[in-house]
N, C-alpha and C positions, 0 to 999 in steps of 0.2 A: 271701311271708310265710308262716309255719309258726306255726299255732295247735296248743297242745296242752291238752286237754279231760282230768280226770280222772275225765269222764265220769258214771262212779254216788255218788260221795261227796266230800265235804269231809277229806281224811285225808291221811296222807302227803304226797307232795309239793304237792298242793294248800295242804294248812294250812300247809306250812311257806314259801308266796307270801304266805297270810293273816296270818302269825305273822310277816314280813318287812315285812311291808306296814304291821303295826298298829304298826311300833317297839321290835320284841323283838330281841335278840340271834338269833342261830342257834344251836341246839343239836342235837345225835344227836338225841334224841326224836324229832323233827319228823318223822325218816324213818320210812317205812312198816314197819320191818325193828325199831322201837325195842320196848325189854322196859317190863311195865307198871312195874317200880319204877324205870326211868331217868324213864318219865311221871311217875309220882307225884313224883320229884325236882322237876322242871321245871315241873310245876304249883305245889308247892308255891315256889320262886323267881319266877318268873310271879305268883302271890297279893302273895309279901311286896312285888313291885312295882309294885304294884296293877296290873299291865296285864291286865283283867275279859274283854276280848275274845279274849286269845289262852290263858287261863285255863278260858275257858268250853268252847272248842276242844279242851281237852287232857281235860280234865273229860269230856263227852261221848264222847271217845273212848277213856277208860279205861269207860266204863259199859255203852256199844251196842258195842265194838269195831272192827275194820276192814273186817268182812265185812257185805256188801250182798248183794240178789237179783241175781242176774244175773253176778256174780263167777267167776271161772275156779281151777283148783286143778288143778295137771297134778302128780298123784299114782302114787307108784310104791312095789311095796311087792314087794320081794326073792322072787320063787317062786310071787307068787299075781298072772298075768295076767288073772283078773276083774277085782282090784283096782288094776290101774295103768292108768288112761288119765285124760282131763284131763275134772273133774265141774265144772258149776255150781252154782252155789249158788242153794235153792231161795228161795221168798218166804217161809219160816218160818226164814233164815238158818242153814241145814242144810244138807249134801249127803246122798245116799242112794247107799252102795254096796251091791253084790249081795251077796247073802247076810248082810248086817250089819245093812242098815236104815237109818235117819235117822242122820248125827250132827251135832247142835248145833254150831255156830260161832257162834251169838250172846253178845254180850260178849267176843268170843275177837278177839286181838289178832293180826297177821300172825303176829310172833316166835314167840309160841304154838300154833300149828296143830301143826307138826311132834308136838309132846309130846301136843295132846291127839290125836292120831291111834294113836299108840305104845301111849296107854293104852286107849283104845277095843281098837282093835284086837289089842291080847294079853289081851282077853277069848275069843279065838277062834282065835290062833295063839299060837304057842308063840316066845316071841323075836323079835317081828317087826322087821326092818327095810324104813324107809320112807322113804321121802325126800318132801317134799312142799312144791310149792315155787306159794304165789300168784302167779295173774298179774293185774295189771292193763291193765283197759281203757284206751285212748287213743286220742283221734281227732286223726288228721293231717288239715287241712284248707290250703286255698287254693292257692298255684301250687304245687304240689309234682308230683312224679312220678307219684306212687302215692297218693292220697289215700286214707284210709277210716281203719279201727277196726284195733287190733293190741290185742295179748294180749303184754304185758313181765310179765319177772318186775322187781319192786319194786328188785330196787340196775343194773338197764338205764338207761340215761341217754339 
């Protein structure tokens, strides 16, 4: 048997077991990769159907966003190798690169990372290209090969 833990939060593919679970259709949103105005779509049909638990779900995670302590972010950024290796994310839901400082991820949603990285960051380069890609934690458990913790990026299956 193969247990799979989304480990640091209720979000993405976990809420969409929870949002499966409470008697909701499936919808894009659910995935970790969704934009906040597909959410706010979804919440708002979610309300009109009174389903309060998988509403509350979507709610919350337009508000705190998808990034936790402890989070992974394998970051790559065109010419500047200080700035491309994989950060975690701090307890004040930040990461800290060199020479730049803290940046904020709280309330920030996967989909959105990329953009607000671009805009950070062409405070200090000129045109920057980035690529930045979440990973999520997951623990494989029970009879398996290889047991332990892996680092996916959010559309890995």
């Amino acid at each position: 048997m193969i247990v799979l833990n989304a480990y640091t939060r209720i979000l993405g593919i976990s809420a969409a077991v929870l949002v499966l679970a409470a008697g909701a259709p499936p919808c894009a949103a659910q995935g970790s990769l969704a934009t906040r105005d597909r959410l706010q779509a979804d919440l708002a049909r979610l309300e009109r159907a009174g389903n309060r638990q998988a509403a509350t779900l979507i709610r919350q995670r337009l508000e705190h966003g998808d990034f936790q302590s402890g989070d992974r972010i394998l970051l790559r950024v065109d010419g500047e190798a200080q700035l491309s290796d994989t950060f975690t994310v701090g307890p004040a839901r930040d990461i800290t690169l060199l020479q730049i400082g803290a940046v904020s991820l709280d309330g920030l949603l996967h989909a959105e990372l990329r953009q607000r990285l671009v805009t950070t960051l062409s405070r200090y380069l000129r045109d920057p290209v980035v690529t930045a890609q979440p990973l999520l934690t997951v623990l494989v458990e029970g009879e398996v090969a290889r047991p332990g913790f892996y680092a996916l990026a959010p559309s890995s299956r």
